[in-house]
ROGUPA-256201 format. One line per 10 residues: number of its first residue (from 0); their letters; for each residue z, x, y of N, C-alpha, C. Coordinates in nm, 2 decimals. Atoms other than C-alpha are relative to their C-alpha. Example, Ala and Ser with C-alpha at 12.3 -4.5 7.8 and 13.67 -1.06 7.14 Angstrom:
REM residues 2
0 = as = 0.00,0.09,-0.12,0.78,1.23,-0.45,0.00,0.09,0.12 ~ 0.00,-0.09,-0.11,0.71,1.37,-0.11,0.08,-0.08,0.11
REM end
This chain:
REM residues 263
0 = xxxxxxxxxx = 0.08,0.03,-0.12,11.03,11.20,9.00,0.08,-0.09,0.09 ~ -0.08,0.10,-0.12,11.21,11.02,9.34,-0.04,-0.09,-0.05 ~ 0.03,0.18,0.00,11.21,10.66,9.33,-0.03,-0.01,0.13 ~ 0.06,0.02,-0.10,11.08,10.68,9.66,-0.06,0.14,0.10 ~ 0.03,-0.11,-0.07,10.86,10.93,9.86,-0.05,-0.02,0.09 ~ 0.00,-0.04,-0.15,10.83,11.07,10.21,-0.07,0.06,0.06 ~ 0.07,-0.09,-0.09,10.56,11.21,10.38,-0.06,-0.02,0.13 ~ 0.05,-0.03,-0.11,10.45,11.33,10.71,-0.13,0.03,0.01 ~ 0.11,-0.05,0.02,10.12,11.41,10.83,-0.10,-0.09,0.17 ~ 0.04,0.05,-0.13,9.94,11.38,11.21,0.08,-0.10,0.04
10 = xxxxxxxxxx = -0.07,0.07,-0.10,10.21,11.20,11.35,0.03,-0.15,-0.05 ~ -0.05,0.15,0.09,10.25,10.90,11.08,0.11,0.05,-0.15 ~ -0.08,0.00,0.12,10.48,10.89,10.82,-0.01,-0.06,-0.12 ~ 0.02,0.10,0.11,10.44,10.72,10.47,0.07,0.02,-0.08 ~ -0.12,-0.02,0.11,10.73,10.61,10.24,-0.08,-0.15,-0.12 ~ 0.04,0.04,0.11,10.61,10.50,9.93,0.11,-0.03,-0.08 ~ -0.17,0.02,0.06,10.87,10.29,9.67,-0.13,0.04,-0.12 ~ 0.03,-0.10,0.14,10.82,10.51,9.37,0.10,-0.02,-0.15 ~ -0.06,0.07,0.16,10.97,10.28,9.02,-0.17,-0.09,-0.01 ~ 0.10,0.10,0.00,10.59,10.14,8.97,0.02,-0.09,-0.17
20 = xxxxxxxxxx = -0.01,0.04,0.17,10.69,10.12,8.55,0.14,-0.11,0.04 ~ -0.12,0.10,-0.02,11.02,9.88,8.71,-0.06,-0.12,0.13 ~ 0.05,0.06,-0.09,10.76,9.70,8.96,0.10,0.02,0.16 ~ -0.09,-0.06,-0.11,10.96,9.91,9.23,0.10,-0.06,0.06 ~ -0.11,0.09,-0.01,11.28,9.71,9.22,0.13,0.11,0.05 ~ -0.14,-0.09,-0.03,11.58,9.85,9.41,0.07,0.11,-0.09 ~ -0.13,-0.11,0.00,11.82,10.13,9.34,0.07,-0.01,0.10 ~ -0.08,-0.02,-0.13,12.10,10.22,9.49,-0.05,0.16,0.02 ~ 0.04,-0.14,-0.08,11.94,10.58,9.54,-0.13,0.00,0.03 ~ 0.13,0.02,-0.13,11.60,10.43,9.61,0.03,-0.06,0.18
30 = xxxxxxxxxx = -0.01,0.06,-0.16,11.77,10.24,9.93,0.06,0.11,0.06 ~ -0.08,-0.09,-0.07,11.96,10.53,10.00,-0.09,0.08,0.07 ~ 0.05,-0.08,-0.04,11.69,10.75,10.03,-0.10,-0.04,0.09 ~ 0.03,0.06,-0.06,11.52,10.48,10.22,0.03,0.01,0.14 ~ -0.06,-0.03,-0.15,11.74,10.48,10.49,0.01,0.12,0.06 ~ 0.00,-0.15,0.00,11.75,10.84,10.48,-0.15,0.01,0.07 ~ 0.18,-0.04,-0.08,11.37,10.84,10.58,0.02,-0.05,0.11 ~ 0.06,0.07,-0.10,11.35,10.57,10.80,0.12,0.07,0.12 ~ -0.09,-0.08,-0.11,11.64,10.75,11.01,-0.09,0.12,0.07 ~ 0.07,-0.05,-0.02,11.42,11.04,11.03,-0.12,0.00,0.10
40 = xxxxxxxxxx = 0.07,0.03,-0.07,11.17,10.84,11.16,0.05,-0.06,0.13 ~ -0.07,0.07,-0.11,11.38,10.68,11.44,0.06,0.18,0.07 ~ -0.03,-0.11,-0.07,11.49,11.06,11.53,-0.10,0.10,0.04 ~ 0.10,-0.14,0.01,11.17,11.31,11.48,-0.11,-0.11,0.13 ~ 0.03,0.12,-0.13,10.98,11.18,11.84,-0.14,0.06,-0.04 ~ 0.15,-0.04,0.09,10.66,11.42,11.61,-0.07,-0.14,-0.05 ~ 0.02,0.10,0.11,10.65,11.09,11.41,-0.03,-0.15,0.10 ~ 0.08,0.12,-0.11,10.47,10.80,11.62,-0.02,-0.15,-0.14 ~ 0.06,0.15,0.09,10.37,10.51,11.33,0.08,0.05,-0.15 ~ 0.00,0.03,0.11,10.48,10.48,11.00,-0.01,-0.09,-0.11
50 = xxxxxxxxxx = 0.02,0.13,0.06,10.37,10.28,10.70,0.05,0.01,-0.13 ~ -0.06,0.01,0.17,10.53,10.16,10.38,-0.08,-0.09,-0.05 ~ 0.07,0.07,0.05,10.35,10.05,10.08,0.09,0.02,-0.15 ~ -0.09,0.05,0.13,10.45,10.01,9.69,-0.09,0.13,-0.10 ~ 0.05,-0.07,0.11,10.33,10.27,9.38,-0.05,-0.07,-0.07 ~ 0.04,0.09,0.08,10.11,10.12,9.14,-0.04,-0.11,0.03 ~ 0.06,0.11,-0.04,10.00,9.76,9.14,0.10,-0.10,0.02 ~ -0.10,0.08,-0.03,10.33,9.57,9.24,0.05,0.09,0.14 ~ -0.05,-0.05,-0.15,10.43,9.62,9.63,0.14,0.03,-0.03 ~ -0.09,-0.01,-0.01,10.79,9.51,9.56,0.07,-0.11,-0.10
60 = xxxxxxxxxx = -0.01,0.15,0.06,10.97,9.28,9.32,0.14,-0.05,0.05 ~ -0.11,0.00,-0.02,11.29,9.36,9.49,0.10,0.03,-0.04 ~ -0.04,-0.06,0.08,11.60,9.38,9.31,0.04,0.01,-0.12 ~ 0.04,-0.03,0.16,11.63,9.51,8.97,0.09,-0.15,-0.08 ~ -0.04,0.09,0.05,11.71,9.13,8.79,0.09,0.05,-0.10 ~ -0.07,-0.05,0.09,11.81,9.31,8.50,0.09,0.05,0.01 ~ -0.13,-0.08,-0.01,12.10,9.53,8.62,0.08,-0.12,0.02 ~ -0.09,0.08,-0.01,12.22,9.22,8.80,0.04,-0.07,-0.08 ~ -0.08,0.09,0.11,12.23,9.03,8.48,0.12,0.09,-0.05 ~ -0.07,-0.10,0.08,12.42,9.30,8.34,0.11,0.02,0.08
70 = xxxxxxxxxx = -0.13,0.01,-0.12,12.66,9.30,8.66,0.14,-0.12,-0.02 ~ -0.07,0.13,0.01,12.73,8.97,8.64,0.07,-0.04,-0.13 ~ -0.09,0.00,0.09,12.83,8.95,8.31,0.11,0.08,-0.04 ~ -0.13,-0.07,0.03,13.05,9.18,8.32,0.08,-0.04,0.10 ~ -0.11,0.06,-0.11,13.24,9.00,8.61,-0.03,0.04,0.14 ~ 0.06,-0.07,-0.12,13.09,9.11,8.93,0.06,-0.14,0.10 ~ -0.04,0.11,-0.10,13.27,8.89,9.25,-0.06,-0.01,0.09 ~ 0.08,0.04,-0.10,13.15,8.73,9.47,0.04,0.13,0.15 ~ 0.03,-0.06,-0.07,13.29,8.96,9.71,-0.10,0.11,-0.04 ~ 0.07,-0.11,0.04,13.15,9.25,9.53,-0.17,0.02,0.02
80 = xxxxxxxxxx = 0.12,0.02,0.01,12.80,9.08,9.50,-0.06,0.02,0.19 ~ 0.02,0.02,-0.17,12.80,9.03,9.93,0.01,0.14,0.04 ~ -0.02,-0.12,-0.09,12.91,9.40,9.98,-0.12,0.08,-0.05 ~ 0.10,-0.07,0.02,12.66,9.50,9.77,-0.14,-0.01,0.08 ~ 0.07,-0.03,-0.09,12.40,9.34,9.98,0.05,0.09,0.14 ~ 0.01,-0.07,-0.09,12.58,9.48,10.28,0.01,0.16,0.04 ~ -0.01,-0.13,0.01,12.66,9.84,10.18,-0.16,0.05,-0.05 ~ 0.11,-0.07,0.06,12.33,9.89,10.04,-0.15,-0.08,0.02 ~ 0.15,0.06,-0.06,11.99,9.65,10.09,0.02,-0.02,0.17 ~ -0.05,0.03,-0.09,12.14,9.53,10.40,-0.04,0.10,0.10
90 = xxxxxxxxxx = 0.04,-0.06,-0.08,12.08,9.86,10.56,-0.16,0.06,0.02 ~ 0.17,0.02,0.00,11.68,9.86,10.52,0.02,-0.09,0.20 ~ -0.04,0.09,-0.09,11.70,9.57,10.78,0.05,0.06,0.16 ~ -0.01,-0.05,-0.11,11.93,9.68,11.02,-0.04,0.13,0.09 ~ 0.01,-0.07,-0.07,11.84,10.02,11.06,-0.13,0.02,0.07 ~ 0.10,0.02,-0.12,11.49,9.91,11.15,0.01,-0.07,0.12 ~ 0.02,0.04,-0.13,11.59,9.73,11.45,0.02,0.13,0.11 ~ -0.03,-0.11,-0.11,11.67,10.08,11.58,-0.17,0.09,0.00 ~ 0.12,0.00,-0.06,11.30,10.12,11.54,-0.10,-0.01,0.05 ~ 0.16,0.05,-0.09,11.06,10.13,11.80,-0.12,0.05,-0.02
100 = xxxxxxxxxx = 0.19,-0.09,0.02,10.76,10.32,11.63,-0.06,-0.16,-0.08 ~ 0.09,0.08,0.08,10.50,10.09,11.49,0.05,-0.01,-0.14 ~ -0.04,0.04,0.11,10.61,9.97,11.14,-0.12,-0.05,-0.06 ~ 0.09,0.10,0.04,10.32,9.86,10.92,0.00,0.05,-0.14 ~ 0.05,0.04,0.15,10.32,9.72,10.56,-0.11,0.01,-0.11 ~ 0.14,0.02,0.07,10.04,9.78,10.33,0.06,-0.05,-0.14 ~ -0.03,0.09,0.14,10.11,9.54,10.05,-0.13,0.00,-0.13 ~ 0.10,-0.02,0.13,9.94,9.64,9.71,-0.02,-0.05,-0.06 ~ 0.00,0.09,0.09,10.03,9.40,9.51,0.09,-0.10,-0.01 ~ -0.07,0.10,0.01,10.30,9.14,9.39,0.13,0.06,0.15
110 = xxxxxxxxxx = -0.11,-0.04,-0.07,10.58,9.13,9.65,0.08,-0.12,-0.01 ~ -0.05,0.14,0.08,10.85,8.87,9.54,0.16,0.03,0.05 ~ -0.09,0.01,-0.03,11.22,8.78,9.63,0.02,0.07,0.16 ~ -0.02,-0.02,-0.11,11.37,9.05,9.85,-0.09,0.15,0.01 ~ 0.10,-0.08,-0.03,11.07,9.25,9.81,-0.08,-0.05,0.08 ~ 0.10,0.07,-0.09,10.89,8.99,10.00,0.04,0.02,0.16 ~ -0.07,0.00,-0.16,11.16,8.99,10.31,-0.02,0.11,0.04 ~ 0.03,-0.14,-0.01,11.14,9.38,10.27,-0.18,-0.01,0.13 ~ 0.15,0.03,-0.04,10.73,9.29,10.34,0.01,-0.04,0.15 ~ 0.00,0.07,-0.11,10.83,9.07,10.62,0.05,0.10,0.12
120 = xxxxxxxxxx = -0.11,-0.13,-0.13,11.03,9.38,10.80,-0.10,0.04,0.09 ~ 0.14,-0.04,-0.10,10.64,9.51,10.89,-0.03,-0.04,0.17 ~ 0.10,0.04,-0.15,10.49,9.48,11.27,-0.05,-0.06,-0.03 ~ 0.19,0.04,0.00,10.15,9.44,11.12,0.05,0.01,-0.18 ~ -0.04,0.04,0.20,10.14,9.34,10.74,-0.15,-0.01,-0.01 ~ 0.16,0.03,0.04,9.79,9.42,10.56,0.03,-0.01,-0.14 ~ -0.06,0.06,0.18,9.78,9.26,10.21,-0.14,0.06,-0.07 ~ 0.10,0.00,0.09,9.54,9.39,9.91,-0.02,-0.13,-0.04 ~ 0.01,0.13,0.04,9.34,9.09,9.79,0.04,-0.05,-0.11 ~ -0.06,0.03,0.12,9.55,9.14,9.47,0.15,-0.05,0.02
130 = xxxxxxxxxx = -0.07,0.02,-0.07,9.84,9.05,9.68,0.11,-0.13,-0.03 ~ -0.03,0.15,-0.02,10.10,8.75,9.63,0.11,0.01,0.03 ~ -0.13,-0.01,-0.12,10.40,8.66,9.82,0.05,-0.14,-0.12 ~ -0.11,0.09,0.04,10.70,8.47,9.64,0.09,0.02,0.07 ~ -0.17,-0.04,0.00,11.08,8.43,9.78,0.04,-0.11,-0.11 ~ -0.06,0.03,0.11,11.14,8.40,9.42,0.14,-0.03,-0.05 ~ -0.12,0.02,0.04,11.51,8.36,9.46,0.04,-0.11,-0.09 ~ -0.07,0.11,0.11,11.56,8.02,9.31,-0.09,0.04,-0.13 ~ 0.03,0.00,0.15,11.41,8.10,9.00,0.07,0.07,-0.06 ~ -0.10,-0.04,0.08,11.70,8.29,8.92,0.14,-0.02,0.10
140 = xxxxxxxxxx = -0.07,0.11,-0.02,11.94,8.04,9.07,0.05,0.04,0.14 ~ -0.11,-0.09,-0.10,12.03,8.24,9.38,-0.08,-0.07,0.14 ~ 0.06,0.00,-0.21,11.91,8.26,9.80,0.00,0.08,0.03 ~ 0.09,-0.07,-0.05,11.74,8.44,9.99,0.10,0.09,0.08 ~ -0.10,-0.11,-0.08,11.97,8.78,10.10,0.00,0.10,0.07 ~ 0.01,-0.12,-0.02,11.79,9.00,10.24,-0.07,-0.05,0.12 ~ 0.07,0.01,-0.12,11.68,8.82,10.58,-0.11,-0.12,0.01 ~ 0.15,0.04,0.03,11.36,8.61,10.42,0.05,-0.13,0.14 ~ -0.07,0.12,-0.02,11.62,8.29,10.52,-0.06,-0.02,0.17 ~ -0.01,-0.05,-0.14,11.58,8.44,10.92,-0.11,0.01,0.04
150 = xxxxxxxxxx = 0.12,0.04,-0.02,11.22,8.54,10.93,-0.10,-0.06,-0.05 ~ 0.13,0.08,0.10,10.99,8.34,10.69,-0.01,-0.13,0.14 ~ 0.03,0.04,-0.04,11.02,8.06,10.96,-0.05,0.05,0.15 ~ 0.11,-0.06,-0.14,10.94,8.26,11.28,-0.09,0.03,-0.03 ~ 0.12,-0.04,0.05,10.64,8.36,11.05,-0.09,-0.13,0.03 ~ 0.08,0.11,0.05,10.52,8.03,10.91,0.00,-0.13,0.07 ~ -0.04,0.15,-0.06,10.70,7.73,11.07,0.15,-0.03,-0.13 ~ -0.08,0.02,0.09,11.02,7.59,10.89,-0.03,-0.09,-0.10 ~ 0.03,0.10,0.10,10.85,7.31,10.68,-0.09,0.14,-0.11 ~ 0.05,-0.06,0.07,10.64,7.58,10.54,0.12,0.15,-0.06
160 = xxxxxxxxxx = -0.11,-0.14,0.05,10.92,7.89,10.48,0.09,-0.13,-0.08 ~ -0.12,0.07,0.12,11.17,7.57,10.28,-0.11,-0.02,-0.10 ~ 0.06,0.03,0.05,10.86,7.50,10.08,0.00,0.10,-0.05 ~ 0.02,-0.09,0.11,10.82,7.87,9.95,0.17,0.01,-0.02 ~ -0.11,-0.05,0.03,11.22,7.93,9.97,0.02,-0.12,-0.14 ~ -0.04,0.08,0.04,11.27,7.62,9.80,-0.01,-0.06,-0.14 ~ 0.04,0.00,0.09,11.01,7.62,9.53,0.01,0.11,-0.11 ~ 0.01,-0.15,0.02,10.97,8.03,9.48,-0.12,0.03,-0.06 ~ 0.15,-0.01,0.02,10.59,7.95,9.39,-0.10,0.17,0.12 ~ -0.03,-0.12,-0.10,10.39,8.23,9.51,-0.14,-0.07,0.09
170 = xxxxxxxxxx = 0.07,-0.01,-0.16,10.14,8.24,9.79,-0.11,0.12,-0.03 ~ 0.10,-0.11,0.06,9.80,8.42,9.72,-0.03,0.07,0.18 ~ -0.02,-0.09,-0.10,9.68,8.69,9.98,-0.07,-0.03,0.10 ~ 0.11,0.09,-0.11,9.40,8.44,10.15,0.11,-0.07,0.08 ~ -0.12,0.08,-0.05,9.69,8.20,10.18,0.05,0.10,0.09 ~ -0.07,-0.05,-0.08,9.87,8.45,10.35,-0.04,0.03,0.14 ~ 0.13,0.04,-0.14,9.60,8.50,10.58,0.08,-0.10,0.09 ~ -0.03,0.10,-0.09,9.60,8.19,10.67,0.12,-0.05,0.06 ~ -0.15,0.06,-0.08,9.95,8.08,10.77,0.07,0.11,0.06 ~ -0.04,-0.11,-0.15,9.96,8.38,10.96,0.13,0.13,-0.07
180 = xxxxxxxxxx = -0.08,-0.05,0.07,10.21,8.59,10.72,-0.07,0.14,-0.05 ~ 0.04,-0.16,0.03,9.96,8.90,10.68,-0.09,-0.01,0.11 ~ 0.07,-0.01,-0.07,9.74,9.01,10.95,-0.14,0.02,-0.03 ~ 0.15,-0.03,0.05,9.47,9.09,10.75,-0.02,-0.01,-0.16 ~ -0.01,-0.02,0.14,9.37,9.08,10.37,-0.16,0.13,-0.04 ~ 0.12,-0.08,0.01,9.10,9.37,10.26,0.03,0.04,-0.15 ~ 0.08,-0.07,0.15,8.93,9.49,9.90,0.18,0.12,0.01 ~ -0.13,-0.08,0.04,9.26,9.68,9.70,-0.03,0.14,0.04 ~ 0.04,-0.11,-0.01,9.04,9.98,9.75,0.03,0.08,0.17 ~ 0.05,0.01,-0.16,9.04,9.92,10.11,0.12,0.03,0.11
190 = xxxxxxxxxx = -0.09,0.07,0.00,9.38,9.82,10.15,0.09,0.17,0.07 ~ -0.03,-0.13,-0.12,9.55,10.19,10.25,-0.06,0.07,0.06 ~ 0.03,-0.08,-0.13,9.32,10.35,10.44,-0.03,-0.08,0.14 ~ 0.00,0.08,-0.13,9.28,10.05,10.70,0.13,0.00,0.04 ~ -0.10,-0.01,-0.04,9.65,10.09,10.72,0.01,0.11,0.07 ~ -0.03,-0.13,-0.03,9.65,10.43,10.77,-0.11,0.03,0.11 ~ 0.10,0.00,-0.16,9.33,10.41,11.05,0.08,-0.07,0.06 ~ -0.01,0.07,-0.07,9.52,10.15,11.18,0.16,0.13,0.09 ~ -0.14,-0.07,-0.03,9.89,10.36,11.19,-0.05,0.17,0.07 ~ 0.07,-0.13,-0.11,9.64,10.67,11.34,-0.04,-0.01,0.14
200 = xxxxxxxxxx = 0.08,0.03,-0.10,9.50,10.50,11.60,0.16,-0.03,0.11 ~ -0.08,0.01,-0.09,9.85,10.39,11.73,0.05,0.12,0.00 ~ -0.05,-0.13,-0.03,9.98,10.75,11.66,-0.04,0.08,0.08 ~ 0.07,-0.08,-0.09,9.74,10.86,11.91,-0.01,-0.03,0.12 ~ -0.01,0.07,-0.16,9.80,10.57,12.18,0.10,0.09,0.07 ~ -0.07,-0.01,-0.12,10.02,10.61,12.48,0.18,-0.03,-0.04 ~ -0.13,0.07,0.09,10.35,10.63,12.30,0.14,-0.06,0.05 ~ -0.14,0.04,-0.03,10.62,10.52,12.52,-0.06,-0.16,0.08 ~ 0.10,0.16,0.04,10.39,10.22,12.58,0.05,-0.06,-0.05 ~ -0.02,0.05,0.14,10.38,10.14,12.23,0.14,-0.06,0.01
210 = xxxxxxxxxx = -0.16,0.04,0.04,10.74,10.17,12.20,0.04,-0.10,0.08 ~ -0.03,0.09,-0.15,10.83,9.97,12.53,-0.04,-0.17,-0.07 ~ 0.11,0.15,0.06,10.56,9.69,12.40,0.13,-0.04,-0.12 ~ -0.04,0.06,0.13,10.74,9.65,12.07,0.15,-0.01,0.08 ~ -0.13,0.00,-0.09,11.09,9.66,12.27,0.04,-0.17,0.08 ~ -0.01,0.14,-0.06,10.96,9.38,12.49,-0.02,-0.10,-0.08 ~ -0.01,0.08,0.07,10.89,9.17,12.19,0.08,-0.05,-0.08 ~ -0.14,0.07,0.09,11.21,9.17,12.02,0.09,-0.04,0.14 ~ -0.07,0.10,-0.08,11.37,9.13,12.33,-0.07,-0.14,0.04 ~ 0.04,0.15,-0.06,11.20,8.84,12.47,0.00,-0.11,-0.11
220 = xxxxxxxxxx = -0.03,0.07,0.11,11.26,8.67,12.13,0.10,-0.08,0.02 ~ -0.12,0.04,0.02,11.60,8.62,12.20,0.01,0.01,0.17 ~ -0.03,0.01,-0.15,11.60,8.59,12.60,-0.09,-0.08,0.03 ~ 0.12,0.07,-0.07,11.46,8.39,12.86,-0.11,0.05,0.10 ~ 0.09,-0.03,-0.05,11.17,8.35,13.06,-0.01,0.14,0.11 ~ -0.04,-0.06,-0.11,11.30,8.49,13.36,0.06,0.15,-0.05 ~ -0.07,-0.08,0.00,11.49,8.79,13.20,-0.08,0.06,-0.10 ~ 0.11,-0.06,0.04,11.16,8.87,13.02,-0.06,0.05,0.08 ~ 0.07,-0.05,-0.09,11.00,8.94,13.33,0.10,0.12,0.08 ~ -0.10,-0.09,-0.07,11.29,9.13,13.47,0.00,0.15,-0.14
230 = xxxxxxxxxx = 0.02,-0.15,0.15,11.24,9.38,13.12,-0.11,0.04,0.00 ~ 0.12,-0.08,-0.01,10.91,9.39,13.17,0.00,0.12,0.12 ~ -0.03,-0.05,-0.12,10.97,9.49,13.53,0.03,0.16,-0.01 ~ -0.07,-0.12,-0.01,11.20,9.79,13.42,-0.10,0.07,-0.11 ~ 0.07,-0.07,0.10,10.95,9.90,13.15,-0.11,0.07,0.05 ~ 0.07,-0.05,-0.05,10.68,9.91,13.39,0.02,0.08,0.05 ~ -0.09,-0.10,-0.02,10.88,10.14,13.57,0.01,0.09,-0.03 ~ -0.01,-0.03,0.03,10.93,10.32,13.33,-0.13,0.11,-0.03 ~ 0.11,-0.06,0.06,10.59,10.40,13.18,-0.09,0.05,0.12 ~ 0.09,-0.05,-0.11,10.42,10.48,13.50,0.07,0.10,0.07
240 = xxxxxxxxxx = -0.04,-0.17,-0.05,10.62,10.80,13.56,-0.08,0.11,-0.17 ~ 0.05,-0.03,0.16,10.46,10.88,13.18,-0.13,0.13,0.01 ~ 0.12,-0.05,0.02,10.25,11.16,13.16,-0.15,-0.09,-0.01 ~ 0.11,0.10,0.06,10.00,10.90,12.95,-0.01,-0.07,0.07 ~ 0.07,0.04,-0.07,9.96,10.69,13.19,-0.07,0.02,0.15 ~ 0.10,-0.08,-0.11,9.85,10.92,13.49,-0.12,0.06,-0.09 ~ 0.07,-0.07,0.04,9.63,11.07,13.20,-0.11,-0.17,-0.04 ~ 0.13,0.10,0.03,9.47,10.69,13.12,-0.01,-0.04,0.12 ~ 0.05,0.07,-0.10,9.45,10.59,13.44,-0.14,0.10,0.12 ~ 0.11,-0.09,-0.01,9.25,10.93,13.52,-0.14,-0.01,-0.08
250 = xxxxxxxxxx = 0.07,0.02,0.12,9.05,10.88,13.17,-0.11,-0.15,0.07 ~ 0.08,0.12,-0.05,8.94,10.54,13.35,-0.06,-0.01,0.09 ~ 0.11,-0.02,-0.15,8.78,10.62,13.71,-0.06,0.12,-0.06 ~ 0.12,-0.09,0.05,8.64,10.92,13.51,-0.10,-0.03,-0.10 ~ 0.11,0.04,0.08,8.48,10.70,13.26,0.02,0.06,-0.14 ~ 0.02,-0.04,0.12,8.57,10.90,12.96,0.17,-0.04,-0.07 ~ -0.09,0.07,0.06,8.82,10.88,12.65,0.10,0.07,0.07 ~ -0.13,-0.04,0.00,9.19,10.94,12.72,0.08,0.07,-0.10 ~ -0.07,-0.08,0.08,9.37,11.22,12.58,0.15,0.02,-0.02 ~ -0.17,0.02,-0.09,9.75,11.11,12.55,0.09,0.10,-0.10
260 = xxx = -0.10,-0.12,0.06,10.00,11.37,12.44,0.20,-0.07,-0.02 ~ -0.11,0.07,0.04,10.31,11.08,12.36,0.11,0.04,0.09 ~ -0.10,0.00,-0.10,10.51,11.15,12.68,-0.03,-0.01,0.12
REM end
């Protein structure tokens, strides 16, 4: 059976990490085929939302401890260990900044080390209430490699991201709630199909919108005030030659719903 599976369906995509008997801990031909999807998704313009979640009752534990012991004793270098993140986890990460569809997390269960940072990749993060968040790295003497280091504090605050990096205690799924690190917590039962209403509902908005929106938020992260309004500017621009929005702005002096066709 894949260690990870891919499907389509009304305009969302769902990749599932498929090792639930290894608490879906890396491979190198689960990331491969990873990236292999999420490419897919960044190319097929059919494919509007996608959401990733975990097999079984563990979201992600990250990666397989056991191999690494087994690496390491056999002499594994430090270069070796660094290329490994960058030839291979490393590209999860970057190749989503080349996506602008909706990204959303449905967290099933445990999600721990660089299964947690994986978690953190999400837009929108909805946690089952069986749910718990570690960046368990120091418990096996290491640091955080896969990004957590970068966003755990634009999540939480930085007193609160050194306090889980630092301890690797976990973080239950109310907690997570609260300090703002999942957008929602709902019944395990509950837990994918509110993802999947949620990843329909945007599959059916105004899709160059969408994409634009999530566009202007990573940019304006890293720019200023002024050169946020000048991207909005060209966005607006943009979206108002859009099919969808002569079709919502019709939908609204006529009172009824809007029927947008993603161009």
């Amino acid at each position: 059976m894949s260690e990870l599976l891919f499907e389509t369906t009304g305009g969302i995509a769902t990749i599932t990490l498929n090792r639930p008997d290894s608490g879906n801990a890396f491979t190198l031909e689960m990331l491969a085929d990873w990236e292999k999807s999420l490419r897919v998704c960044i190319a097929d313009d059919a494919i509007r939302a996608v959401v990733l979640t975990g097999a079984g009752r563990i979201f992600c534990s990250g990666g397989d401890v056991k191999r690494m012991a087994r690496v390491a004793a056999g002499g594994q270098t430090a270069w070796d260990r660094g290329q490994y993140l960058v030839d291979h986890v490393h590209r999860i990460p970057l190749t989503l900044q080349e996506l602008d569809k909706p990204y959303i997390v449905a967290v099933n269960g445990a999600a721990t080390g660089a299964g947690m940072d994986m978690a953190l990749m999400g837009d929108l993060r909805f946690a089952a209430e069986s749910a718990r968040f570690a960046e368990s790295y120091i418990k096996v003497g290491f640091v955080a490699g896969d990004g957590g280091a970068w966003m755990l504090p634009r999540l939480v605050g930085t007193p609160k991201a050194l306090e889980m990096l630092w301890t690797g205690d976990f973080v239950s799924a109310a907690e997570a709630e609260r300090i703002g690190l999942v957008n929602k917590v709902l019944a395990d039962e509950a837990l994918l199909p509110h993802a999947m209403a949620v990843a329909e509902r945007l599959a059916n908005g105004p899709t160059v919108a969408i994409r634009l929106m999530k566009r202007m938020v990573r940019q304006g992260a890293n720019s200023s005030f002024a050169e946020a309004l000048t991207f909005a500017a060209a966005c607006t621009g943009v979206v108002a030659g859009t099919e969808d929005y002569r079709e919502a702005t019709a939908a609204f002096a006529e009172k009824r719903k809007p029927v947008f066709k993603g161009r």
